[in-house]
N, C-alpha and C positions, 0 to 999 in steps of 0.2 A: 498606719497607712490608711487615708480614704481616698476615693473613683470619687471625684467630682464629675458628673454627667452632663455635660452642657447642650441643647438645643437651638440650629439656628433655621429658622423657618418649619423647624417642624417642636411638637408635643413630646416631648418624653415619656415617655409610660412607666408606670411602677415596672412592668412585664422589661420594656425595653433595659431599662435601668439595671436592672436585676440582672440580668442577664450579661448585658455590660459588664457589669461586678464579680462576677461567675466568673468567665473567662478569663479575664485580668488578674485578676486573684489566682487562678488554677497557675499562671505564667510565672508571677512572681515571686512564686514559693523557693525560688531557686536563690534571692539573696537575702543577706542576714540586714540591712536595715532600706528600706525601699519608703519613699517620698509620696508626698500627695500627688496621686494620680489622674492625667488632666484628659480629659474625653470628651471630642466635640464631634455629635453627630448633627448635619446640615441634608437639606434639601434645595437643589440648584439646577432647574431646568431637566425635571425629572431623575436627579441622578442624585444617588444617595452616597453623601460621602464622609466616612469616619476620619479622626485624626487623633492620636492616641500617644501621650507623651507619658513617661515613666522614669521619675528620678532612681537609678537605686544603684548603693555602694558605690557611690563617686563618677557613675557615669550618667547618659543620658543618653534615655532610647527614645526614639520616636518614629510612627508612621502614620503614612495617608492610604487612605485604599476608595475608590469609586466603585460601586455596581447598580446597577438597577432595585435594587432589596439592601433595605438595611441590615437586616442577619447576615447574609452573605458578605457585604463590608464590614463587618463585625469580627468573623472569624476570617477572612483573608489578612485584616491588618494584624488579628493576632498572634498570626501566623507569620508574618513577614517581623513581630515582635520576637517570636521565636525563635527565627532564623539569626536574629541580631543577636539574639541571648548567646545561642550556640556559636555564632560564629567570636564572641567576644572572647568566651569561655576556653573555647578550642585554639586562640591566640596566646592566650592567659598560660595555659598547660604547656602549650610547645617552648613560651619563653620559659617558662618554670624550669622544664626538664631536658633545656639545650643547653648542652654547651659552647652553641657559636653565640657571643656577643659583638653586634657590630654596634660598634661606639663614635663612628664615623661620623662626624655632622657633615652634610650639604653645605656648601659656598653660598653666602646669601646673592640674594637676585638684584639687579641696581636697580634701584628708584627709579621709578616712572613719574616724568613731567606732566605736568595738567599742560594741555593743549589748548585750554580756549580760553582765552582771561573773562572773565565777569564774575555776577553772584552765584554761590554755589546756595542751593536750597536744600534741607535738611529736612526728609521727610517723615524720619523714623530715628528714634534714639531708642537703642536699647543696654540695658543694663543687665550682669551676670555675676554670679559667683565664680571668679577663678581657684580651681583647686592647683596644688601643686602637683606637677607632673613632667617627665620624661620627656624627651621630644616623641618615641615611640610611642608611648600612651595618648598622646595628645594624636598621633595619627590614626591610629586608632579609634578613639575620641570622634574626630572627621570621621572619619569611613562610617561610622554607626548611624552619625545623624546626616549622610548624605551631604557634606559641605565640600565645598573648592578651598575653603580658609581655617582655623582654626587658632585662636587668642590664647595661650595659657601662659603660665606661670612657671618659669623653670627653677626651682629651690638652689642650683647649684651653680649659677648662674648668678643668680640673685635678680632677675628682672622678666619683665615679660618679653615674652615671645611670639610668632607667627609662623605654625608650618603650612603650606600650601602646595594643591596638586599643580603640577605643570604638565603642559601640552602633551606632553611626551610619556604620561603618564606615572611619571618619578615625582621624588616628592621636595619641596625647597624649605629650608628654615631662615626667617628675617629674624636676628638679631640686634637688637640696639645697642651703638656705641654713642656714648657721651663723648664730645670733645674736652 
């Protein structure tokens, strides 16, 4: 595991850096293989603000935090790191040690028409590792990194998949059928 430390408009300091390192480390002692750890502290119209991504054992944490002082966005994002941990963990335990399984999939949601015919511009491609995973897990998955969508892979299935929050606060899964 290494804290890559990145600076955007401001200087890194050994002291900042360290300190960075310290904290992150203290968190992540909680899983058994955890990934290079990606830390961007920025300066943006007087506001100091952390962004702190954390691969580890199959999932993927991440937070943003703003304050006036960079220590203080420091330890609020690692804190709201910690929150994610515990609340992963405490989902983790309850399905472990329940015995309600709902195995229930969601009715997928119909396709939605594009509305205005021309070129569509692509502004952003990104690429990712899909692990194999549950529809549950993969909501999950969502909820930690804050998304409305969430891409994975379902093993039992055999094909990729899409759960997504709805308005209503429930959750929908898009499954692909081949003709």
């Amino acid at each position: 595991m290494s804290v890559n430390v990145k600076g955007r408009n401001i200087d890194v300091t050994p002291a900042l850096k360290e300190y960075v390192e310290k904290k992150i480390t203290k968190v992540t002692k909680q899983f058994k293989t955890v990934g290079d750890i990606s830390a961007v502290l920025k300066v943006e119209k007087g506001n100091h603000i952390v962004e702190i991504t954390v691969p580890a054992s199959g999932i993927l944490l991440r937070a943003q935090e703003t304050t006036k002082d960079m220590y203080s966005s420091i330890d609020l994002v690692v804190e709201k790191i910690e929150r994610q941990i515990h609340k992963y963990k405490t989902r983790l335990m309850k399905r472990k040690y329940s015995n309600f399984a709902d195995n229930a999939v969601p009715a997928p949601a119909p396709a939605a028409e594009a509305a205005d015919e021309g070129e569509f511009e692509i502004i952003k491609n990104k690429r990712f590792i899909m692990h194999p995973m549950t529809p549950e897990e993969a909501i999950l998955q969502m909820n930690l990194l804050n998304h409305d969508f969430f891409v994975f892979y379902d093993p039992d299935l055999g094909a990729t998949n899409v759960v997504y929050r709805r308005k209503d606060g429930k959750y929908g899964l898009l499954s692909p059928e081949l003709k």
